[in-house]
N, C-alpha and C positions, 0 to 999 in steps of 0.2 A: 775345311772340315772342322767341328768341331770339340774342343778342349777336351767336354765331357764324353764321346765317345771314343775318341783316341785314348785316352788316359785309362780306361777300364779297358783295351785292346792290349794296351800295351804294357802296362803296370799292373792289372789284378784280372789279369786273363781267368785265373783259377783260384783265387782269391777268396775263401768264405770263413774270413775274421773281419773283425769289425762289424763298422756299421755304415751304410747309405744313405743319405737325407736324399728327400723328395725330392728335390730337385736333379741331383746327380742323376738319381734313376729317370726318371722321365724323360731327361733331357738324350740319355744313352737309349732309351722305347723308341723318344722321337726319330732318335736319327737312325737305327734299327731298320723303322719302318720304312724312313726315307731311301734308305739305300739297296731296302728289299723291293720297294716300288721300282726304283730303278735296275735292277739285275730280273724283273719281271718283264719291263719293258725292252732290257736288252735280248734278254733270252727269245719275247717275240721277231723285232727285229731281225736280230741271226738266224732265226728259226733253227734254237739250239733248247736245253733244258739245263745244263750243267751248272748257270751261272748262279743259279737261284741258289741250288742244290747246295753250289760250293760257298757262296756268303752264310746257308742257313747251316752249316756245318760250323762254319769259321763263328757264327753269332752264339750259337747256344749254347758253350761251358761258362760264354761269359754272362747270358743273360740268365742263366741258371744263380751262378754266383755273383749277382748283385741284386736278386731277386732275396737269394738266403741274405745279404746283409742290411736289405730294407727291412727281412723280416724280425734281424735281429735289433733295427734300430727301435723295434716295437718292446724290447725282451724276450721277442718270442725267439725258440729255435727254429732253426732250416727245417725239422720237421711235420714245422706248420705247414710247408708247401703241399701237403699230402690234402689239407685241408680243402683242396681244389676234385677232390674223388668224392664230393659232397654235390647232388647233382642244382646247381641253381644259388642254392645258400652258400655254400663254398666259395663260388664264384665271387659273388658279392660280397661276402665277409674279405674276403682277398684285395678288391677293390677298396674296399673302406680301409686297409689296413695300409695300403700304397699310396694313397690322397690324403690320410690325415697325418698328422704330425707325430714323429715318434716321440721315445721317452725325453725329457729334458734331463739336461744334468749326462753324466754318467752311468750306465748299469753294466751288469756282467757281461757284455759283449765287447764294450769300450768305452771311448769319449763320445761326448755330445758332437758330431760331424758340422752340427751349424755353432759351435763356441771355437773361435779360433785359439790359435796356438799363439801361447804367449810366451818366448824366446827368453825374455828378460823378463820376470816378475815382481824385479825390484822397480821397475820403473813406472807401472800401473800403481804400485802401490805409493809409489811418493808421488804421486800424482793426484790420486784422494784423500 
């Protein structure tokens, strides 16, 4: 399984500070969707419904709250999410908003998510 989807399960289940880069998020949609295809296929199989049901319970506080920190890695708030009650243009402002690149640098939600952490800043700097 992977890294990105465990790590937003287990670490930022309900989580909406910070920020998300594009990657983090998609890579958490991607596996989302893969694991919702497969509790689809299980549930036909068993000829049951609950399985879905119970993944799409266990999926949605967290894909809710990495949704809010993609939208903060834009500067915008979580209450951009509403932007989706927009019927068509919503949708696709939404999409343009998750595929392009957020802010660079730092803004009021946090760090830049793609600048790593530099432990020691003495050593970069003797270094240039």
């Amino acid at each position: 399984m992977d890294k990105w989807f465990i790590d937003v399960i287990k670490n930022q289940y309900i989580d909406f500070n910070g920020r998300a880069s594009r990657q983090q998020y998609w890579m958490f949609f991607l596996w989302s969707v893969l694991f919702g295809l497969g509790s689809v296929l299980a549930d036909i199989i068993l000829n049951t419904f609950w399985i879905n049901i119970l993944l799409s319970l266990l999926v949605f506080l967290p894909s809710f709250a990495i949704s809010v920190r993609r939208l903060h890695d834009h500067g915008k708030s979580g209450w951009w999410y509403l932007i989706l009650l927009i019927p068509f243009l919503g949708v696709i402002y939404f999409i343009y908003l998750f595929v392009t690149r957020g802010q660079t640098g730092t803004n009021q939600y946090g760090r830049d998510p793609l600048v790593p952490i530099n432990p020691n800043p003495e050593v970069s700097s003797a270094v240039t």
